[in-house]
C-alpha positions as CSV (number, residue, x, y, z in Angstrom):
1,X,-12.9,14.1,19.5
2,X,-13.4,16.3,22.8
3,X,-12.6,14.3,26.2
4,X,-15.8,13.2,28.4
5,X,-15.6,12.4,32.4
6,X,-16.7,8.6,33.4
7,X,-19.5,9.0,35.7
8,X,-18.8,9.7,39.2
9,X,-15.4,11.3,38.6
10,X,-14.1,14.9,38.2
11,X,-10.9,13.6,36.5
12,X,-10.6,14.1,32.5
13,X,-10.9,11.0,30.7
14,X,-8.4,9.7,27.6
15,X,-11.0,9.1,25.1
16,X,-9.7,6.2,22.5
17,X,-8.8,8.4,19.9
18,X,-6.3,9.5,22.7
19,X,-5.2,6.0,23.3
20,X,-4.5,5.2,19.8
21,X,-1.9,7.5,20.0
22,X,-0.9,6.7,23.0
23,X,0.2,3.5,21.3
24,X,2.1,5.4,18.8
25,X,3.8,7.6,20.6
26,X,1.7,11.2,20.1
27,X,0.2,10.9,23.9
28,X,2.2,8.8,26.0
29,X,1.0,6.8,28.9
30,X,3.2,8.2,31.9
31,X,2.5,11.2,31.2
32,X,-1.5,10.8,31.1
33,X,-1.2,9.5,34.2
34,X,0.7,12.7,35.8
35,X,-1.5,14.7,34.6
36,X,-4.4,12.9,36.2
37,X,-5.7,11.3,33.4
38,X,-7.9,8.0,33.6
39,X,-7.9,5.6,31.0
40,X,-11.3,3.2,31.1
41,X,-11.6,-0.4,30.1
42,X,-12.4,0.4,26.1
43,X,-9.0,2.6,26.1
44,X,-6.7,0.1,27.3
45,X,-8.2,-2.6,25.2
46,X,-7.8,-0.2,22.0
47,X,-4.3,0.4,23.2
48,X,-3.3,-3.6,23.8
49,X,-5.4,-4.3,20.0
50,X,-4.2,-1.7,17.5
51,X,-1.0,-2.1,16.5
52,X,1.0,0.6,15.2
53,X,1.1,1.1,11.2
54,X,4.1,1.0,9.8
55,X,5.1,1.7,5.6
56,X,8.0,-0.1,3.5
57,X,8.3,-0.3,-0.5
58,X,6.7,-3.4,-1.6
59,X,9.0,-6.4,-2.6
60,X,8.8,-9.1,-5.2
61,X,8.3,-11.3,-2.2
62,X,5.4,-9.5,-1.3
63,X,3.2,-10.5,-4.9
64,X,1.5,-13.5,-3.4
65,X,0.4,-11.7,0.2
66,X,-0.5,-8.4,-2.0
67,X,-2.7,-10.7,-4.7
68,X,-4.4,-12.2,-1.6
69,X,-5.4,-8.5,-0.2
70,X,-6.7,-6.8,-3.1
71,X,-9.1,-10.0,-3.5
72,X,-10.3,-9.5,-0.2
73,X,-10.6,-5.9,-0.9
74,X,-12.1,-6.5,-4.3
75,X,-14.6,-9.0,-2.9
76,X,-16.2,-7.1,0.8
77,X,-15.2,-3.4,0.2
78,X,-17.8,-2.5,-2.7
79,X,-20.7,-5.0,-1.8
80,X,-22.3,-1.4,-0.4
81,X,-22.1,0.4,-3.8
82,X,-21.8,-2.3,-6.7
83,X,-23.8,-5.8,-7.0
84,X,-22.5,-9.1,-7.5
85,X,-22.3,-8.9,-11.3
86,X,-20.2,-5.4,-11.0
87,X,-17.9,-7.0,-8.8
88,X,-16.9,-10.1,-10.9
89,X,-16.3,-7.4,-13.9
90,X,-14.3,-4.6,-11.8
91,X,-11.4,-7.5,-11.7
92,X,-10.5,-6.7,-15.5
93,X,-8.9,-3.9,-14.4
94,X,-8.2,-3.8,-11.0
95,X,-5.6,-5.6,-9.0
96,X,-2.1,-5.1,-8.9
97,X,0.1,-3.5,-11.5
98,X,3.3,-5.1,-10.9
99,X,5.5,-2.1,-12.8
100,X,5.0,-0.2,-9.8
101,X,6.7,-2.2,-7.9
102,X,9.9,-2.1,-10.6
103,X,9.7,1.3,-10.5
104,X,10.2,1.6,-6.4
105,X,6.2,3.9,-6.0
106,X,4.3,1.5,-4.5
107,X,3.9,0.9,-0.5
108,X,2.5,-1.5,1.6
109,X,1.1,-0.6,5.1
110,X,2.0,-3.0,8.1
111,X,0.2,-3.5,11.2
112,X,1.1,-6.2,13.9
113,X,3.5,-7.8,11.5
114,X,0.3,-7.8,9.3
115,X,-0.2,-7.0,5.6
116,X,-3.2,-4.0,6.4
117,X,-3.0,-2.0,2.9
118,X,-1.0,-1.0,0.0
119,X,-1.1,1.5,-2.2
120,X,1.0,3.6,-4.4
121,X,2.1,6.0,-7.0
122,X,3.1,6.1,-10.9
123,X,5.2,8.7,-12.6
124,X,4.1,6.7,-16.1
125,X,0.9,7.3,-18.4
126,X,-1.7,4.8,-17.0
127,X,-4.1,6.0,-15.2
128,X,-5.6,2.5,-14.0
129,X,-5.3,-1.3,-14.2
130,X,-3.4,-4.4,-13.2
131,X,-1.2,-6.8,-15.5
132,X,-4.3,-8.3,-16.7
133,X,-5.6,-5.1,-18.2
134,X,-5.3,-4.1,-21.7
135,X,-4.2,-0.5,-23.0
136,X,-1.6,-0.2,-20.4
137,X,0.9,2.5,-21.2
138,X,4.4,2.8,-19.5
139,X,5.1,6.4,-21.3
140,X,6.8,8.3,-18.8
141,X,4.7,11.3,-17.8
142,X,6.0,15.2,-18.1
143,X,6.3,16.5,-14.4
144,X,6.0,20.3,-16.0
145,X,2.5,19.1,-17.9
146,X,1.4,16.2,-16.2
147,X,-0.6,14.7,-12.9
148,X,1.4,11.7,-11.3
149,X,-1.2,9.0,-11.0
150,X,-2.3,7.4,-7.7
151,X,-2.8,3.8,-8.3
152,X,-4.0,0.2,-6.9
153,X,-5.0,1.7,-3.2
154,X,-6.6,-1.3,-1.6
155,X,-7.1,-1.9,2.4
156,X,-7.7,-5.1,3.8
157,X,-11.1,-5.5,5.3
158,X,-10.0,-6.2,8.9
159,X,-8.3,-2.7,8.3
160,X,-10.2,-0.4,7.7
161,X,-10.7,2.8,9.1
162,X,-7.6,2.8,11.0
163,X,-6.0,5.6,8.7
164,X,-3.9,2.7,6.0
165,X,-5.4,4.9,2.9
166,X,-4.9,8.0,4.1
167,X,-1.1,7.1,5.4
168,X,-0.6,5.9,1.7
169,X,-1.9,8.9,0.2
170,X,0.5,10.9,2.2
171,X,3.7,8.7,1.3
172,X,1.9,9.2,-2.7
173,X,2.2,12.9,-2.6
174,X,5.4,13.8,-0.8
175,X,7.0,11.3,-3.4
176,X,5.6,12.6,-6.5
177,X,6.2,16.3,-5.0
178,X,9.8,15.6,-4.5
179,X,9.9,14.5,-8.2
180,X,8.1,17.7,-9.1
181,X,4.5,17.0,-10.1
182,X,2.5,19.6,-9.0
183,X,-1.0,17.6,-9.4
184,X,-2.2,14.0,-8.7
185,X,-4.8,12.1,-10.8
186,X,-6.7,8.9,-9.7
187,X,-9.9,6.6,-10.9
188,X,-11.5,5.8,-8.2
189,X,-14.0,3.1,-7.7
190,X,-17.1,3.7,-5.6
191,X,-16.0,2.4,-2.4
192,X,-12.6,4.6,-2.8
193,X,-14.4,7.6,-3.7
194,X,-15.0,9.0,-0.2
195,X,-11.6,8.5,1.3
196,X,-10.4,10.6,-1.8
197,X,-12.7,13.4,-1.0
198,X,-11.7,13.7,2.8
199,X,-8.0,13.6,1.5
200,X,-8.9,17.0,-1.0
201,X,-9.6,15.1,-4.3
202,X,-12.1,16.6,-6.5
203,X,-13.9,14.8,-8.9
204,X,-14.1,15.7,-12.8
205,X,-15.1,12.8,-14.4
206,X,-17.8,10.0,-13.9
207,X,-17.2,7.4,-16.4
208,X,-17.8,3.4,-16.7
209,X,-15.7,0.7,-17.6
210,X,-17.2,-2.1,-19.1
211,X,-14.4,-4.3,-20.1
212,X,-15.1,-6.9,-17.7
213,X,-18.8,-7.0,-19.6
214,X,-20.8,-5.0,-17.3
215,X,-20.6,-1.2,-16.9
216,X,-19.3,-0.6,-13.9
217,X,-19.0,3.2,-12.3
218,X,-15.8,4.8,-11.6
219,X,-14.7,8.6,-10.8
220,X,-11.4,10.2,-12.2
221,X,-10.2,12.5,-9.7
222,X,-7.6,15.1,-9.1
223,X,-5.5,17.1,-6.2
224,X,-3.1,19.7,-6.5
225,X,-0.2,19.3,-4.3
């Protein structure tokens, strides 16, 4: 976003964007001020309220906080693009795939000492799913043939649009690049789909999964790294 003057000043104003990262260290607060900058009442109260993000490897410990997320997640996020039915039956095979947090590829996302997201990363065969889901697979995949999978990427609805997916993402790929894949594969729900899109994800497959007894829409995606 461009900056805009408060009315009845010739000084440049800090628009919140600015602020943000202010708080995170990209546009500091002394040095606005030398420069003449003026920070109004919205900025400041963005800068006092949003806490900076910060990413770790999920833990064990972390199961019953993680579980309690995705619900929320599960339960708010779609209520724009499925209907109550859809919901109930997407929880066959989302939620949280615990061998990804064995394997050391999946991240949660931190704000305020807050659990905000999570999200991560598979170098096995499944493409989607959590414990409860049949047809799992824990086949490695073959960096030279295969795309890594992105999996279980949830925010928490007090979270969102603060950038905790597209952080994720970013920790997803550098991992799975290091470990030489050169693509990433995803299904995405609905809700996830545009966040995808904005992060260079194409879509090549609309499908549904109906294992939870209602056909519910999902996208498989992919991104070359």
């Amino acid at each position: 976003m461009g900056m805009c003057a408060l009315p009845h000043s010739s000084r440049p104003t800090v628009t919140r964007n600015e602020a943000v990262h202010a708080a995170t260290g990209i546009l500091r607060v002394a040095g606005a001020r030398r420069f003449g900058y003026v920070f109004p009442g919205s900025a400041w109260r963005g800068l006092l309220s949003t806490p900076t993000l910060t990413v770790r490897l999920a833990r064990v410990g972390d199961l019953g906080a993680l579980r309690a997320l995705m619900d929320a997640a599960i339960a708010e996020l779609q209520k724009p693009f499925l209907d109550a039915g859809q919901i109930a039956a997407s929880r066959t095979f989302m939620g949280l795939d615990t061998q990804l947090i064995d394997d050391g590829t999946y991240f949660v996302v931190e704000a305020g000492g807050e659990l905000a997201g999570c999200g991560g990363w598979s170098r096995r065969a499944t493409l989607y799913g959590g414990d409860q889901t049949p047809g799992r697979s824990a086949e490695l995949l073959d960096p030279a043939r295969d795309a890594a999978r992105t999996r279980a990427m949830y925010t928490h609805p007090r979270h969102v649009r603060k950038g905790v997916g597209r952080l994720i993402l970013s920790r997803c790929e550098t991992a799975a690049r290091a470990e030489g894949f050169a693509r990433m594969e995803l299904m995405a729900t609905l809700s996830g789909e545009p966040l995808y899109l904005a992060c260079g994800y194409r879509p090549v497959e609309s499908l549904t999964d109906d294992r939870g007894g209602v056909p519910v829409p999902l996208v498989r995606m992919i991104k070359s790294l």
